[in-house]
N, C-alpha and C positions, 0 to 999 in steps of 0.2 A: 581455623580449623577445629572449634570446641560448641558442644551444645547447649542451647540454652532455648528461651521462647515464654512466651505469654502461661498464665493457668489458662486451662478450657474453659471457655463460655457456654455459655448454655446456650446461644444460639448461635453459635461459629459453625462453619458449614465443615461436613469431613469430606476432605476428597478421598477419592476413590481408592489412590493407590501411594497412601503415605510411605507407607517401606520403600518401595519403590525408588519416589522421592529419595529418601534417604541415603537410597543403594546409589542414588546415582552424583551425591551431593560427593559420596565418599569414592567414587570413579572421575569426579571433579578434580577433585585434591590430588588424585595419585598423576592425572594430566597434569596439573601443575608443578607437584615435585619433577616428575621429569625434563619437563621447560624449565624450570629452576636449574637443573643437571647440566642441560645444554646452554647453558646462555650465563654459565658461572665459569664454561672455555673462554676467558677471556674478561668476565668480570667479576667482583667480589660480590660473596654472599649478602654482606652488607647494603650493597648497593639496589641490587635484588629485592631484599626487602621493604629498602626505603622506596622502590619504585610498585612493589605490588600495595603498601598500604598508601601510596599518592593515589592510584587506583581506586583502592575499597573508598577511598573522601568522595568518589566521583558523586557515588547518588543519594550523600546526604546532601551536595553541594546542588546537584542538578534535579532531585523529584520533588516537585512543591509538598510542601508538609513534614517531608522527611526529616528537615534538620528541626524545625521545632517539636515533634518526636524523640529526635536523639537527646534536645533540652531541657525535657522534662521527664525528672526523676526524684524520689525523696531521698535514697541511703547515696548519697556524693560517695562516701568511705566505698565503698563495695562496688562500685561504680571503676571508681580509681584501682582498686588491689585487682579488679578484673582484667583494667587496660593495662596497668604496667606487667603482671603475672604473665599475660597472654599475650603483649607485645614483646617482650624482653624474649620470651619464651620461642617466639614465631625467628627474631634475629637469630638466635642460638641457632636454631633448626635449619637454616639457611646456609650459615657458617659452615655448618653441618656436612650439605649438600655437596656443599661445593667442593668436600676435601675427603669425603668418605663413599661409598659405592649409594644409588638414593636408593635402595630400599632396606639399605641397615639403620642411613640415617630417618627415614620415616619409620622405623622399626622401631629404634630408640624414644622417640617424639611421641610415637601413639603407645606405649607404654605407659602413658603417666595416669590411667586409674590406679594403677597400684601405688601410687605416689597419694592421687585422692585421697585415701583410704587415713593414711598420717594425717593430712590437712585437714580434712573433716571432721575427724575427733578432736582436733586441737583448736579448728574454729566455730564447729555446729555441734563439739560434743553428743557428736555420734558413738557409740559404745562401736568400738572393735570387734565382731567375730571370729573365737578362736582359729576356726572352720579355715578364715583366708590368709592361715599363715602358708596352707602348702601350698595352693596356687600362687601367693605372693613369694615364694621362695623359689617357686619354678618357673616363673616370668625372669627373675631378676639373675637365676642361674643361666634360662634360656638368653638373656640379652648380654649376657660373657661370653657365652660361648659365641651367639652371632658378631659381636663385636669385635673380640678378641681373638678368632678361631679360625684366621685366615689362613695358615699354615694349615689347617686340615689334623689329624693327629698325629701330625712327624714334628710339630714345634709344642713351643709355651706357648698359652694366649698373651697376644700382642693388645694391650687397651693403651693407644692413645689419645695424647690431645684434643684432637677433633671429634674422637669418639666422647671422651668424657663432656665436651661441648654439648653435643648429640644428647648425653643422659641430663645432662644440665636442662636442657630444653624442655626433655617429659618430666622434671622435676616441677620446674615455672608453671609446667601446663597442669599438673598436677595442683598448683594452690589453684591457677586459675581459674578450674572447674570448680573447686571448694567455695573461691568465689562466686560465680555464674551461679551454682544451686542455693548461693543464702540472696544472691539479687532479684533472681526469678518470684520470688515471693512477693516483691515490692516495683520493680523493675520494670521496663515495656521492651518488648527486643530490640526499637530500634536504638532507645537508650543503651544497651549493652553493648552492641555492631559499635554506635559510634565512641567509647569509651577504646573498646580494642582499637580501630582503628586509629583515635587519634594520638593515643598513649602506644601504639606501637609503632607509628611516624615518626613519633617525637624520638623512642628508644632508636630506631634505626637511623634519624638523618646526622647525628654527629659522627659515625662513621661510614656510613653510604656518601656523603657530600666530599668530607676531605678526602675519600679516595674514589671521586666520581674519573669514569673514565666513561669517552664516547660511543654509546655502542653503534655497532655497524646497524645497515638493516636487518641484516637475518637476527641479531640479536634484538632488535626492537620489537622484534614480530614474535620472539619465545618474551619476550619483555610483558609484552600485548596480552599472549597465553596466560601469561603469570597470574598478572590482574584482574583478566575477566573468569577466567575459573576460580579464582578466589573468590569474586564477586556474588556468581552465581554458583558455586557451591557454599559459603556461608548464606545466603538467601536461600535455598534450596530446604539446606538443616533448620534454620531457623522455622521456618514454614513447616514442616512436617514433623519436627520435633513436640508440638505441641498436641501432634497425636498418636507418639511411638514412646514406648514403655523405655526405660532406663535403660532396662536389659537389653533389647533390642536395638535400641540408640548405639550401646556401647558395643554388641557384638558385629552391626553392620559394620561401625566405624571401624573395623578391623581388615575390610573390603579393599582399603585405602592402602594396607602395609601389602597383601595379596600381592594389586594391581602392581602398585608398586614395584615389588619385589620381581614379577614378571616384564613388567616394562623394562627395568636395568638390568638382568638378562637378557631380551627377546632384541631390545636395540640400542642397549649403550654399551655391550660388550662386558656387562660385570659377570666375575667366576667366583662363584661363593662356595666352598669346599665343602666336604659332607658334616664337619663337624659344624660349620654355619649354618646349612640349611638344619640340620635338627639343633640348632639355636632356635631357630628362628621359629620352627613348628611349637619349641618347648616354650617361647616365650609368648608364643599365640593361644597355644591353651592356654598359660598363667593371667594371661588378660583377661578371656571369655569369662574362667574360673573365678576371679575377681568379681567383674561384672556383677556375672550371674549370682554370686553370694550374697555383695552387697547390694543389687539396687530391687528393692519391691517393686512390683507392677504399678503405673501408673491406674487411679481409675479412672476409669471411661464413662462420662455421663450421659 
């Protein structure tokens, strides 16, 4: 669920309608969390995971060329802090799913530019902009109140367990884009795809396996969902990211908590009070606002 992709070539062909692209890698995702939603009635987030990244193995395993691709890379270090960051991170976020309403816990998970913003100066010694201390303060008050504000304004905010699992997650996702933009320099994307994929295998199958349980059909068929929208929304981002500016990258990717947030209303019956939805609007500007501060235009040659 994170972006990354090649530098522009000089002779790489632009397609027509990369946002688009884009728009649609992050309508991807939002179908996924919610098969995630429904097929975690009955089995563990864990498990979920460990079977969407059995998945994402499919096409380094199966398209000629692909895997010797994903084996050739120079920085192994960054390679590694991508897959474990972004694997660990995708388990967390599953967890997530299964025990929180899904579009607070995608709410939480795609919050982690504002987490970027720490890991970047700590690992690329990016100078800090004073500027994004207030969208970084209104993101992170916005995701209390969405988190914790079930009661609406007649209680205290409620942050539990699985919510804080939920923040744990855009924290992971948070180094892991830190790392993806110092790999990207050196990097090929399928070497990045298959680092996440196999270092978030690896994090999910000691606890997907010992609590594997059978799923039925219907659950195999949101199982199915799982992985191929993964699939083809991480290929999607990859592929059109290498022609969408940072800014743009990061506010489409914001499409994803929207959908989200509409799908677990519209069909899984979630009731999110008024102090959560203006959580949830406060913490969607403190993201754009982030964004938008930190990331310069890519240039276009």
């Amino acid at each position: 669920m994170f972006p990354y992709g090649r530098p522009l070539r000089h002779d790489a062909p632009v397609p027509r309608h990369p946002l688009f692209l884009m728009a649609l890698s992050s309508a991807c995702f939002a179908v996924m969390a919610v098969a995630a939603k429904l097929a975690a009635d009955g089995l563990s987030g864990s498990q979920i995971a460990f079977l969407r990244f059995a998945v994402m193995l499919l096409p380094l395993l199966l398209i000629p060329g692909v895997a010797r691709q994903a084996l050739t890379f120079q920085r192994l270090d960054l390679l590694f802090y991508r897959g474990v960051f972004g694997g660990t991170a995708v388990l967390l976020y599953f967890l997530a799913i299964a025990h929180v309403p899904v579009g607070i816990a995608t709410l939480l998970n795609y919050s982690s530019p504002i987490f970027s913003v720490a890991f970047a100066s700590f690992f690329l010694g990016e100078h800090i902009d004073r500027r994004l201390l207030v969208p970084l303060a209104a993101a992170l008050a916005g995701m209390a109140l969405a988190a914790g504000g079930g009661a609406g304004f007649e209680g205290p905010l409620r942050f539990g367990i699985w919510e804080a699992v939920g923040l744990a997650s855009s924290i992971l996702s948070g180094a892991a884009v830190a790392a993806i933009r110092a790999a990207r320099r050196t990097e090929g994307s399928w070497a990045i795809y298959g680092s996440f994929t196999l270092f978030g295998l690896l994090a999910a199958a000691p606890f997907g396996i010992a609590g594997f349980r059978a799923p039925t059909p219907a659950q195999w068929l949101l199982l199915g969902v799982v992985g191929i929208m993964s699939v083809i929304a991480q290929l999607l981002m990859t592929y059109s990211y290498r022609w969408v500016t940072n800014l743009q990258a990061g506010v489409i990717n914001q499409l994803t908590v929207v959908l989200t947030l509409f799908f677990g209303v519209a069909f899984l019956g979630d009731r999110l009070s008024p102090l959560q939805m203006f959580g949830c609007l406060l913490a969607l500007a403190g993201v754009v606002g982030v964004v938008w501060l930190q990331s310069p235009p890519r240039a276009v040659e």
